[in-house]
N, C-alpha and C positions, 0 to 999 in steps of 0.2 A: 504493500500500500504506500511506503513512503515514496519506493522510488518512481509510483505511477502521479505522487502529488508534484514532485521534481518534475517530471517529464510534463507535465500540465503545466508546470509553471514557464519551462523552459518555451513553449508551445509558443506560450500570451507574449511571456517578452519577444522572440522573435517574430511575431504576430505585428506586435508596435513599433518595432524597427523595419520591417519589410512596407507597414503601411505608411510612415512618414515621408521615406522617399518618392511612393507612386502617388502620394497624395499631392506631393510637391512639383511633379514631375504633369499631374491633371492640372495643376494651377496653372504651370507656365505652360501647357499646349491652349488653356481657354484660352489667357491672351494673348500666345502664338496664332490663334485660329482668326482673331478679330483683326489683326496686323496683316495678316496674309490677305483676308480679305477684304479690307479697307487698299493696303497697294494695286491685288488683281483688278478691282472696280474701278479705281483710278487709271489706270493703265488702259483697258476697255472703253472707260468714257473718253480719253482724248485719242483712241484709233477710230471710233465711231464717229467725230468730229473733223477727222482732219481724212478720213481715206480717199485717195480719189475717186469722182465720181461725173461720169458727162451729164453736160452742164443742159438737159433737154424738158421740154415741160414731161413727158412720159414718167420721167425717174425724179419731177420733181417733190413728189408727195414720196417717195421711197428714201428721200437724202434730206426732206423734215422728221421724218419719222426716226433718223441714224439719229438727231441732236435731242428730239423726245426720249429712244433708248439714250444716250446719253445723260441726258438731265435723270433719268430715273437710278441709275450707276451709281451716281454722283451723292444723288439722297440719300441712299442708302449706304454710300460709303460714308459717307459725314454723320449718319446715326450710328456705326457702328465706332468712328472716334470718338459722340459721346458715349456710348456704351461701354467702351473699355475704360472708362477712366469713373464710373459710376456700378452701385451695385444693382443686382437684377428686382424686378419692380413686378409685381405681378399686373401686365393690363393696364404697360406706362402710357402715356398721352406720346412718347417721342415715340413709342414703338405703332401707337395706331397712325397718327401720322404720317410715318415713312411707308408702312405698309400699303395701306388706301390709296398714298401715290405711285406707289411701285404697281399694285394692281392698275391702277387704271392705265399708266404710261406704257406697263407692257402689252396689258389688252388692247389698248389703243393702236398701237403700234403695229400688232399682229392682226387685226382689224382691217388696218387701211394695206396689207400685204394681200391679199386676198378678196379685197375689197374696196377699192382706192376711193370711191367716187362716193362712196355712204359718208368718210369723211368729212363733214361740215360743221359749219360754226353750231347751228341747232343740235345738231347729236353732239359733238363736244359739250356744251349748255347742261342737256339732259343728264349727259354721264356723271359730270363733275359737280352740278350742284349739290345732291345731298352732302358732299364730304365739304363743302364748306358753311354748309349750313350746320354739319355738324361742330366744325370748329368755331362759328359763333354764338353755338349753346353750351359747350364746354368753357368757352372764355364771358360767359354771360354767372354761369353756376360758378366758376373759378373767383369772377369778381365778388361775390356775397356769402362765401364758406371758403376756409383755408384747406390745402391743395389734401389728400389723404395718400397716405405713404403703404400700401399693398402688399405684405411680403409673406404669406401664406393663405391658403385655399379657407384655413380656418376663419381666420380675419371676414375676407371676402362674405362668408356663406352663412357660418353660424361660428359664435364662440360662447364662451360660459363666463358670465362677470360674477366679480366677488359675490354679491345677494341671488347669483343661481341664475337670475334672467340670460336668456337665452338671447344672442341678438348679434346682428351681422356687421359690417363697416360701413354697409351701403344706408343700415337702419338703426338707429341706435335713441334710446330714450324717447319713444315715440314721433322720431323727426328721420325725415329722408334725407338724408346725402347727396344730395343732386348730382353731383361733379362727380362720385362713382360711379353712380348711374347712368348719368351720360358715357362714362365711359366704357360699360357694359353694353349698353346699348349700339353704343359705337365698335366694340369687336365683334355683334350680329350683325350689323349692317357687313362688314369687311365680310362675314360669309358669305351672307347672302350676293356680294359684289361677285365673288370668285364662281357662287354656283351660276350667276344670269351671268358672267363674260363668257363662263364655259359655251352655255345652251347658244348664245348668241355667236360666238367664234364660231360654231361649229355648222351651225343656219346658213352663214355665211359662204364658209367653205366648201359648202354643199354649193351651192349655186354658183361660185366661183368653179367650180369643176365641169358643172355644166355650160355654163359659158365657154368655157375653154374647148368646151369639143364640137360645140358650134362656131367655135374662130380658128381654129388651127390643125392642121392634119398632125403636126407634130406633138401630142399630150402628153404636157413635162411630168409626166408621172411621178419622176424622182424629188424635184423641185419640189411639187405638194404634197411628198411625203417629208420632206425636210422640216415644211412649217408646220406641218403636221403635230409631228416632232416634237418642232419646239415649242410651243401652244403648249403640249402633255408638259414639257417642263418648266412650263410658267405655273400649272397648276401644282406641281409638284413645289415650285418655290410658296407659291400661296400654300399649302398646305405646311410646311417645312416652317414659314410664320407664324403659322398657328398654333404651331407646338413650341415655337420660341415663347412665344406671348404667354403660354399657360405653365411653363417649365419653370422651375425654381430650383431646379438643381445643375450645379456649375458643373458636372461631365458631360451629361446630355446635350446641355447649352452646345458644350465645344464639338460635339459629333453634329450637332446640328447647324453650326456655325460653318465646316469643314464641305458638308453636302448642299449648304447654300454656295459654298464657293465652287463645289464644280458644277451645281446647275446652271447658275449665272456664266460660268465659263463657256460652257455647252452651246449656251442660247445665243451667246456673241456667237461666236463660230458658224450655227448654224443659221442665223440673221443675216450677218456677211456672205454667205454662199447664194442670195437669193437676187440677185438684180438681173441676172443673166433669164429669169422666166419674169420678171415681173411687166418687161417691154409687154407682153403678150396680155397678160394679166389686164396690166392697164385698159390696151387697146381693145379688149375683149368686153368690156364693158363700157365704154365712150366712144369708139371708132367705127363710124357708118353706120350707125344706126337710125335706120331711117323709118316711115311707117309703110309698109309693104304694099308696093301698088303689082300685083300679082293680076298680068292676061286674063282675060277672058278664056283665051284656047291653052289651059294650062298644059295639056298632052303635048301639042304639039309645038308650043312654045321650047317645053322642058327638055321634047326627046331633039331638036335644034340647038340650044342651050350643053345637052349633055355630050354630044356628037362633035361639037367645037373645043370644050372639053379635051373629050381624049383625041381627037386630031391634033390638037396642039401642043400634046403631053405634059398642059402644064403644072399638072397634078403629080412629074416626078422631080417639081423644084423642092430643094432639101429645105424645111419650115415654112412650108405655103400656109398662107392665111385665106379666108374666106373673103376677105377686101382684095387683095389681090385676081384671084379667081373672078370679082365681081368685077375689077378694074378692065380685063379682057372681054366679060360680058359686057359691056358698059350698061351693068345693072347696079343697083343696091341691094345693100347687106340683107336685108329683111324679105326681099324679093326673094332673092335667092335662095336664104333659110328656108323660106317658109314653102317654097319648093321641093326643095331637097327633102324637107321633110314631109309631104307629102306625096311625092312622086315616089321618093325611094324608100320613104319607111324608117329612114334613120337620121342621124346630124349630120354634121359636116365633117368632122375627123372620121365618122368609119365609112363613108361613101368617097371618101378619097383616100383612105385606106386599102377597102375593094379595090378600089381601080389599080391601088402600086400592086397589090396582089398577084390580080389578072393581070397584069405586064413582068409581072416576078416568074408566074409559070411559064409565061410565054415563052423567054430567055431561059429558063432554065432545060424547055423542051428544044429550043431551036439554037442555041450556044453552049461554048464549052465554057463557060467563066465560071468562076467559082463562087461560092455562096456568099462570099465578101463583097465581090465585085457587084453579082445581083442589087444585094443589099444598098448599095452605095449608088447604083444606078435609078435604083427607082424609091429614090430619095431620102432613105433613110441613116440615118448617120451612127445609131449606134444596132450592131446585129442583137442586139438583145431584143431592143424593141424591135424589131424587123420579123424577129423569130416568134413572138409572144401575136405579134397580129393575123400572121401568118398562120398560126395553130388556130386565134381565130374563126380565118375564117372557111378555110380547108379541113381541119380538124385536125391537122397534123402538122408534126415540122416538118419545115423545108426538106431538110434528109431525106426523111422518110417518106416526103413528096415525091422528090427527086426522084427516088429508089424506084418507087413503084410506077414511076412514068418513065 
């Protein structure tokens, strides 16, 4: 027995020696995690500001929206310098602040990428009012009760005072707290913000997608899976917020401090990769849109229309657009659409898809070229997508096209 009460004791002290160091070791990574990512953010906001970019009205709203993510960067690197130099606060006024604007600047942002033209002063108006409406109810209850200092759930929800009364921070001696309250109120609203940007980004994106297949044979498939993407990692950073904001313990902070910095990394990265489909984007939604003055003799309009079409092959230029196509018709966009989609049953990317198709087998029955060459002749620039259309609309690949003919 003694020498099991030695070994117990031995246990505890080595127990307090092994915890001092990694306890030491969790202090300096929190504000190692806050330093990293106050530099990363800084660094992000002035490439977002200074990258080159043509100077064209198309990419004009896409190189406001680089200085919007910027300015959101910047907010939220400037709260996490005061952050590190203050203790953690359950449900601070600094933290709904920077959050409500990071939400809105990056929803905004990814908004107008998939959506350039909803962009207006009115929808901007709508978005951003409640959040400063909330801030001059917070600074309304701030002026006539002093500020309340939040550092456990207990505090917050219920605690037990000397005479047993049971009672909250928000509610005490029969009197409401207002300036807690507000501030409760104000990290519902932040949800409620994250759940309608989601539903609304996502509205968007839909029809941004549709659009694009009625404007161009080339469908940046990859592009709108990029911002896709990054959207999921906005939500992931709103979410990653909200466990900041409710968190009161300094390790968690720092793992969650750690996964803000590679979301925010991520979302630069993959923000920058998008200017190259946004030309289309833009144009897909404000170029030629006209209201459709559609023949009387739709048949025989369409099959003259379609006949000139493939005589002129112009349907195997590498990123034809549907203005393009109308520019040789000398018709209008809407004409045309509203054509196509009635004569042939589908949009404009898979009716000029078919057609690179049927010119794909043609050459592959009547040439020795090889399936790159194909690919590249009848317009398409990467054999992924060439092979993916291809299975489409034969049912097979190419190969195995090839083979059997």
């Amino acid at each position: 027995m003694p020498g099991r009460a030695i070994s117990s004791s031995n246990c505890i002290t080595f127990a307090l020696l092994l915890g001092s160091p990694i306890g030491y070791i969790m202090f300096e990574l929190f504000h190692i995690s806050y330093h990293a990512l106050i530099v990363a953010l800084f660094l992000m906001a002035i490439v977002f500001l200074f990258i080159p970019l043509p100077k064209t009205d198309e990419i004009r709203n896409y190189r406001i929206s680089l200085k919007v993510l910027s300015f959101a960067y910047i907010t939220l690197a400037l709260y996490c310098v005061f952050k590190s130099h203050y203790s953690i606060q359950l449900i601070g006024v600094p933290f709904l602040v920077a959050s409500t604007l990071q939400a809105h600047c990056l929803s905004i942002t990814h908004f107008n990428l998939v959506s350039p033209q909803s962009i207006t002063k009115k929808f901007l108006i709508k978005r951003l009012y409640p959040f400063f409406l909330l801030c001059g109810i917070y600074l309304l209850s701030r002026a006539v009760e002093p500020h309340v200092r939040i550092t456990d759930y207990a505090s917050l929800w219920l605690q037990t005072t000397a005479d047993g009364d049971h009672q909250a921070c928000w509610y005490s001696g029969g009197t409401i707290h207002w300036e807690v309250l507000v501030r409760i109120i104000w990290l519902v609203y932040y949800i409620y913000l994250i759940i309608s940007c989601s539903v609304l980004f996502f509205q968007k994106e839909r029809i941004c997608r549709e659009n694009l297949q009625e404007f161009t044979a080339d469908y940046p498939f990859t592009n709108l899976t990029i911002i896709r993407i990054s959207f999921l990692l906005v939500i992931l950073v709103a979410i990653n917020s909200v466990l900041i904001a409710l968190c009161l313990n300094q390790n968690l902070c720092t793992l969650l401090n750690f996964g803000m910095l590679m979301l925010y990394g991520i979302i630069g990265i993959l923000y920058l990769q998008y200017p190259k489909v946004y030309f289309n984007i833009y144009n897909s939604n404000t170029e030629g849109i006209q209201t459709p003055v559609v023949p009387t003799e739709n048949n025989g309009t369409w099959s003259n229309w379609k006949k000139k079409i493939i005589d002129s092959e112009v349907y195997l230029a590498s990123g034809i657009t549907i203005q393009q196509v109308c520019t040789e018709l000398c018709t209008n966009r809407s004409t045309l659409s509203s054509l196509i989609n009635k004569e042939e049953g589908c949009n404009f990317n898979t009716f000029i898809n078919r057609l690179r198709i049927e010119k794909a087998k043609t050459l592959m029955k009547e040439s020795n070229l090889s399936l790159l060459d194909i690919c590249l002749t009848v317009g398409y620039s990467d054999q992924g997508n060439f092979s993916r259309h291809f299975k489409e609309v034969t049912g097979e690949s190419p190969s195995e096209w090839k083979r059997k003919h």
